[in-house]
Each structure stands twice: as C-alpha cells, then as structure tokens.
ZAMARGU-4260 file (C-alpha; in steps of 0.2 Angstrom, whole numbers, plus 5000, padded with zeros to 4 digits):
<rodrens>
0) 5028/4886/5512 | 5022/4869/5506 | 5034/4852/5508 | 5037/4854/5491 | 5041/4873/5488
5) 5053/4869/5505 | 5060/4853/5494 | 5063/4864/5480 | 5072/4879/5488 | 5083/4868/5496
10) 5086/4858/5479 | 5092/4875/5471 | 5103/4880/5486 | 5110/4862/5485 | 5115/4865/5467
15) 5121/4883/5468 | 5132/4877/5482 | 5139/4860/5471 | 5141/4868/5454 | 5158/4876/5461
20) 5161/4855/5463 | 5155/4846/5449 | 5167/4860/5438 | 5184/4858/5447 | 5180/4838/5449
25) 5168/4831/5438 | 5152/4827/5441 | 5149/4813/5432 | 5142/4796/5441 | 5140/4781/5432
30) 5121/4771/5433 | 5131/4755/5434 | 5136/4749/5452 | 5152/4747/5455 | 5152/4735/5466
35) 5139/4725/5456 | 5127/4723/5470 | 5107/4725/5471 | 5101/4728/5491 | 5082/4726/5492
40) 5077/4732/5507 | 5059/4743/5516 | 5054/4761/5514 | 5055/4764/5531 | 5061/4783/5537
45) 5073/4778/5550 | 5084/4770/5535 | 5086/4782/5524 | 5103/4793/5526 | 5109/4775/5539
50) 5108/4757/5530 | 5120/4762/5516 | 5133/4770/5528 | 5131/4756/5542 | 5136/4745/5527
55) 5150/4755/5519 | 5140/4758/5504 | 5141/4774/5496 | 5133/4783/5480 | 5136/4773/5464
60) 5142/4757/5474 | 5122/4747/5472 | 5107/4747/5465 | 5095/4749/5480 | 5075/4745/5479
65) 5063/4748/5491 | 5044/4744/5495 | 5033/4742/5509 | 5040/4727/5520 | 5053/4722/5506
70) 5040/4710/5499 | 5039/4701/5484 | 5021/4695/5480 | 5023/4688/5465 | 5034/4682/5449
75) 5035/4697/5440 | 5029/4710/5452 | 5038/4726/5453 | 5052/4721/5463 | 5057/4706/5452
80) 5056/4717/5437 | 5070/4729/5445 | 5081/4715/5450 | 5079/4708/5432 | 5084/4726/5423
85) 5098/4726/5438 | 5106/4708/5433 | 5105/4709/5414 | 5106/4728/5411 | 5117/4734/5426
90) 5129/4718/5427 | 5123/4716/5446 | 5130/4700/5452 | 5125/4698/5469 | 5108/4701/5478
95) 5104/4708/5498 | 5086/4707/5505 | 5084/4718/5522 | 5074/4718/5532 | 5074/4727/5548
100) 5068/4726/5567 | 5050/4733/5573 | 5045/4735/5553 | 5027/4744/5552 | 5020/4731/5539
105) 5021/4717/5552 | 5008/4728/5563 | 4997/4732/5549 | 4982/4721/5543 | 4973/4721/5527
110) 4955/4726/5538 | 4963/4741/5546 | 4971/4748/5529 | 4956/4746/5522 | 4944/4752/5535
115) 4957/4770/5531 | 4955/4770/5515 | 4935/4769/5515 | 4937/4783/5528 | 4947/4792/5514
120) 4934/4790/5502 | 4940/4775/5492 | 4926/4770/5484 | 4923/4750/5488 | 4925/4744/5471
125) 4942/4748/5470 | 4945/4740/5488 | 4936/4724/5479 | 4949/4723/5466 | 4965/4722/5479
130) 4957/4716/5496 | 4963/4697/5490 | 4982/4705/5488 | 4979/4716/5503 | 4975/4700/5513
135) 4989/4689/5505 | 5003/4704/5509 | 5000/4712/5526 | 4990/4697/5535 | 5004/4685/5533
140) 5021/4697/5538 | 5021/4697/5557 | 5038/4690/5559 | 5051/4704/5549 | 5065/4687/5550
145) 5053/4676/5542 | 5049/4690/5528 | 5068/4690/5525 | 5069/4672/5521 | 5054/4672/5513
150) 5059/4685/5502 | 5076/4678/5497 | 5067/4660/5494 | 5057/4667/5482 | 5069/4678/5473
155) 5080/4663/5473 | 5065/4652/5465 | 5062/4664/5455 | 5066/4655/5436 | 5070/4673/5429
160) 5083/4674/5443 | 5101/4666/5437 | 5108/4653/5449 | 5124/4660/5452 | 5119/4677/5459
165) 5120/4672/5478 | 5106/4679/5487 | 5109/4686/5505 | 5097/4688/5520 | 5100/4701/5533
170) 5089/4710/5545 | 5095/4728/5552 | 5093/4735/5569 | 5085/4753/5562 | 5091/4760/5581
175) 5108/4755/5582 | 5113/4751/5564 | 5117/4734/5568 | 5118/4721/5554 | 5114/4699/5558
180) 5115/4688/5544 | 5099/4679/5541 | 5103/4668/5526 | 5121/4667/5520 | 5118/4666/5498
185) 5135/4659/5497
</rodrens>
C-alpha cells in the first residue's frame, strides 16, 4: 500500500470514528485565531505533534507558517505574504518566529543541494535560474539563533508589517521541548 493509500485509509477511519463527535458537539472551528497570534516557525518533523503543545497552543489558537529554516528571503516572499493575509484578514496582532536547535538548513549548502538535484536529473538551466537564491539562503544560516533574529528583524523592517504588532524571537529545543526567548517584541 502506497503512503498515500495508507494516508487515506486512515483519513476515513478518522472521520467514521469523529462523525459520532462533530454531531453531539459541533464540529465547527473558526479560521480566525483566537488568540490572535501568527507562529512562524521550520518544517522540521521532530516539531510537528510537540511545539504547539510545548507552548499550550491548541487547534484554532494561531495561525502557524512553516518553511525550510523559518526564512524570509525577501520583501514579499511567501512568508511575508502569509503574515500579511494573517494581520489584515485574520485580525492577528502579535507575531513568534521559531527557530529550533540542530535545524537541517544550517548543515546544508547551496553546492551540495544542487550537486542532488543534478543527480536527480534537474536539468542545469533551471539550477541557473535559482543557484543566486540557493547561495543567498542555505550559505549564510549556519547559526539557527542568528536566523531567529535575523528573521524577526526583517519581518519587523518589513514596511507592509504594522509597528504595533510585537515581534518575538524564540528558538526551541526539538529533544526536550524546551522554549528561550531570543528577542523579546514587546
């Protein structure tokens, strides 16, 4: 059985076993957090099902973003977008970049990533069209606490970013679930 005919059983068992639920108490969940709060944080496995819990955030509580590294590598890149459509469409008012101990990103390089995807059969045009980026991203984020404040400095720069939405900086222990504030937004 494939990954996603696995994901897919599971997904109707999950639903036959919840229906019973969602009748008796509702199963309606609003798209706007509660507690007005946007955490921007890595893809990393080790914190998916751990960093909302370690911080007592549960479904419907924050908007949560997640890319490679939490980077931002630009003014309107995709992140920047999502924290625009999350202050002036979902009423978020405060913003928590996290980064997290032994992050993959700050062991990879631009030359290695590419020297993959020739060996995938990426053709080298299209490596010429992002090598520049590549370089920019992966081969200066070495330090996962410097990519934090980074991060928040150029959210916080950032002039489609309102001033008055603090903007925190925590890195995460992805072993332990420990939490150390980086850059206090208030």
């Amino acid at each position: 059985m494939s990954v996603l005919e696995q994901m897919l059983a599971k997904n109707k068992a999950f639903v036959d076993s919840t229906s019973l639920i969602h009748e008796q108490i509702g199963s309606y969940v609003g798209k706007v957090p509660k507690r007005n709060l946007a955490v921007f944080t890595c893809m990393d496995t080790r914190l998916v099902e751990f960093l909302e819990p370690a911080l007592g955030l549960r479904r419907e509580d924050a908007v949560v973003i997640k890319n490679a590294g939490n980077s931002v590598t630009g003014p309107f890149e995709a992140t920047i977008r999502s924290l625009v459509i999350a202050i002036y469409e979902l009423g978020v008012q405060e913003i928590i970049v996290i980064g997290h101990e032994d992050c993959g990103v700050a062991h990879s390089s631009a030359d290695t990533v590419i020297n993959k995807m020739l060996d995938r059969g990426i053709s080298p045009d299209a490596i010429k069209m992002i090598k520049d980026e590549l370089a920019i991203w992966l081969d200066t984020f070495h330090h996962p606490h410097d990519n934090v404040r980074q991060v928040v400095g150029r959210i916080r720069n950032n002039p489609l970013i309102p001033a008055d939405v603090p903007i925190h900086g925590l890195i995460f222990e992805p072993h332990t679930g420990e939490v150390s504030v980086l850059v206090n937004g208030y």
